[in-house]
N, C-alpha and C positions, 0 to 999 in steps of 0.2 A: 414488452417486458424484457427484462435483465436478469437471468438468475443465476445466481453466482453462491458456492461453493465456498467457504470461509472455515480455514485450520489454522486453530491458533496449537500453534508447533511445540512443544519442549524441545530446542537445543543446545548438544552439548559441547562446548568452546573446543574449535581444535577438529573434532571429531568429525571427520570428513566422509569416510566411509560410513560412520552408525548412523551419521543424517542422512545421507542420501538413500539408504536404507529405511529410514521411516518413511522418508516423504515419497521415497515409489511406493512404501504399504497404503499410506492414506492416496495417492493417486488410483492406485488399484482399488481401491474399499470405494473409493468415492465417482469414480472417473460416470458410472451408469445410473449417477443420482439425478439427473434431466435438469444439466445447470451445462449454463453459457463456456463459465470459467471459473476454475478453482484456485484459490489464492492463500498462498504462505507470506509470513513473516520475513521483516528486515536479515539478513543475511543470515538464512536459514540453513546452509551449507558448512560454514566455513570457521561461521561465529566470529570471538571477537581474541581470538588466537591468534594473531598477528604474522607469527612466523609461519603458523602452521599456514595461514592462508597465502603467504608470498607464494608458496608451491602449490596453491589446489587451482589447477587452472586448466578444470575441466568443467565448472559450474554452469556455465551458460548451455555448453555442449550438453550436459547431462537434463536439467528442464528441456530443452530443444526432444532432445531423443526420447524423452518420457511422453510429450503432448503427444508425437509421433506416434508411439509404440499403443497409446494408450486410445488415440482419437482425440483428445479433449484439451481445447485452449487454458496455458497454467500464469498465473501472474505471480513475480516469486522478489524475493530480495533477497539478492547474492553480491558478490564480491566480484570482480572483475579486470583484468588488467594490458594496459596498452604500452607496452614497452615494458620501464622500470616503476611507471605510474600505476594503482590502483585507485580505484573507485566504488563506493558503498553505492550499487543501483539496485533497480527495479525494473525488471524486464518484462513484456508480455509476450508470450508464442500462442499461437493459432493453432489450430488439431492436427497441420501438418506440420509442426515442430517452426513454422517460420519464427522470426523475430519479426514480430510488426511495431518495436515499439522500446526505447531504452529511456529512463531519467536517472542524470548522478545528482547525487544528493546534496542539496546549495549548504544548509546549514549542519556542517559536523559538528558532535557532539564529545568534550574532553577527550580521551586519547584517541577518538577518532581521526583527530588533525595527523597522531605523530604517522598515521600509516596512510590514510586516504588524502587524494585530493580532490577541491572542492568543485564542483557542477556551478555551470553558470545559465542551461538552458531549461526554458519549462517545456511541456511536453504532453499533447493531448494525442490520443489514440484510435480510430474510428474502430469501431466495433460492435458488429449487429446492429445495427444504425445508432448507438450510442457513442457519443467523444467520453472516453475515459482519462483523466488525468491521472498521473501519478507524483505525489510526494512522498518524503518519508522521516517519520518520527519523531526527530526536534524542526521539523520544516509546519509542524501540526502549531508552531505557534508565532508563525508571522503569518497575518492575514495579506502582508506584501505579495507570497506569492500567492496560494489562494486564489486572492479576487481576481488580477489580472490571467490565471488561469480559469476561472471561472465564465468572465465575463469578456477577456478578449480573444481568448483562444477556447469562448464555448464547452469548457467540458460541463455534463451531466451529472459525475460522477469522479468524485477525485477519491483515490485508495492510498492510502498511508501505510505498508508495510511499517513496523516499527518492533523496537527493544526498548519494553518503556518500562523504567524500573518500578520495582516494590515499592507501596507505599503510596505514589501516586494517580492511583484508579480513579479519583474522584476528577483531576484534573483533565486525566486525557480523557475521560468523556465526555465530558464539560467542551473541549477542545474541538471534539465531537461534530456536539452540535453546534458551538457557537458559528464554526463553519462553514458547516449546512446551512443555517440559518441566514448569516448575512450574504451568501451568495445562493441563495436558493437553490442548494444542489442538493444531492445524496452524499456523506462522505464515511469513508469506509476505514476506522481506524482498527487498524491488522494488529494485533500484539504477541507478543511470544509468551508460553507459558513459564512457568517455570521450569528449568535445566538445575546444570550446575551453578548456575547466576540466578541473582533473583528477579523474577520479573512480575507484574503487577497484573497480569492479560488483562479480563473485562473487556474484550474484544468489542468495540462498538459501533454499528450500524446505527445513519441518522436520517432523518427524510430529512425535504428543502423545505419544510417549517420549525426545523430543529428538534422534534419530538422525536425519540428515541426507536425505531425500527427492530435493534433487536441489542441484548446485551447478554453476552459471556459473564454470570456473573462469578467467575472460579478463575483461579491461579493456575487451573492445573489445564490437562489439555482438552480440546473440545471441538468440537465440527457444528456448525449449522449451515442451512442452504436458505437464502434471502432472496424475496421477490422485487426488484425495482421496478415502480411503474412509468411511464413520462407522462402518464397523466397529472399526477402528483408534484411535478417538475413547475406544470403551466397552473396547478392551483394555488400552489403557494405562493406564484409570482403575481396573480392576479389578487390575493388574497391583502397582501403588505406590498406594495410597490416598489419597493425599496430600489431595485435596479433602475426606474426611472427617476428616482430621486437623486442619483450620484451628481456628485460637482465637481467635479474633475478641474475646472477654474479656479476652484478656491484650495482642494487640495494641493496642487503643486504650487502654491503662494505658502504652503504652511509648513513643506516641507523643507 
């Protein structure tokens, strides 16, 4: 089993210090809840303040020092920067603050282009014998990456940190599962609640038959704790075959 820890976060653009102030609260509230790993939203630090985030460039350090301080492995979507480049990621750390794991985000979303650049690797994660993948947010609607994270690089589990606006709840859990569904996996779509932005949460966990595991169904903010099983993994695949049905021959003919 996998039990993992799910904050869908209020934050507020810019506010560097009041987030990282919540999120050590909910780490602390939460860290002795008997789960794997606890997981925040798309760039839960820094938000979508752009200038404010050219200088906040202690986000990584800060999840690092919190799994550390606290015991408990954090998966988080923050902001990041390599030189004069930045990058919209998703990091995971271990309970001793390690980084075992970073993906930058392939597909940016409107003024995300004017400050991020774009990721070109996918990224699965070994953890407690589970392969975690990570996307995020507008990445929840190409099944390009997905599958071939799915099913060439094995993830179990693919987590979608995301800021997925108001208004569209129905689609991004639709999104959900369709993804679960055609890759038999678990997939874990993170959303932020609402801040000073409006956001859409409906935080939603999917099994690998598409059926809905668990749903956030509020705007506002919310914590639940999810059981993944791999039994579940091997029933679904048994159940619809679908994975042995791919054509690989006739797709790249169509593309």
């Amino acid at each position: 089993m996998l039990k993992l820890g799910i904050v869908q976060m209020s934050v507020r653009e810019g506010m560097v210090d009041e987030n990282c102030r919540k999120a050590r609260e909910f780490v602390k509230r939460y860290a002795e809840d008997d789960i794997d790993l606890l997981c925040f939203p798309e760039l839960c630090i820094s938000g979508y303040n752009f200038e404010r985030a050219a200088s906040s460039d202690r986000e990584a350090e800060f999840f690092s020092e919190l799994a550390a301080e606290y015991h408990i492995a954090i998966l988080a979507g923050i902001q990041i920067a390599e030189g004069k480049r930045h990058y919209d990621v998703a990091c995971l750390w271990n309970e001793e603050g390690r980084l075992l794991g970073e993906y930058r985000k392939i597909h940016l979303w409107a003024t995300e282009n004017d400050f991020f650049e774009k990721g070109d690797k996918l990224v699965t994660v070994p953890f407690k014998g589970w392969n975690i993948g990570m996307l995020i947010c507008a990445d929840y609607g190409f099944p390009e990456l997905s599958t071939p994270l799915a099913q060439k690089l094995d993830a179990d589990v693919i987590l979608y940190p995301s800021a997925w606006g108001a208004g569209w709840e129905d689609l991004f859990s639709t999104c959900s599962k369709m993804r679960a569904a055609e890759n038999q996996v678990y997939t874990v779509a993170l959303n932020r609640a609402c801040g000073d932005m409006e956001y859409c949460g409906n935080t939603t966990v999917s099994n690998p038959d598409g059926t809905v595991l668990l749903r956030m169904e509020t705007l506002g903010e919310a914590y639940a704790r999810v059981v993944l099983e791999k039994k579940k993994l091997k029933e679904a695949r048994e159940a619809i075959p679908w994975r042995n049905m791919k054509r690989y021959d006739v797709y790249n003919k169509l593309i």
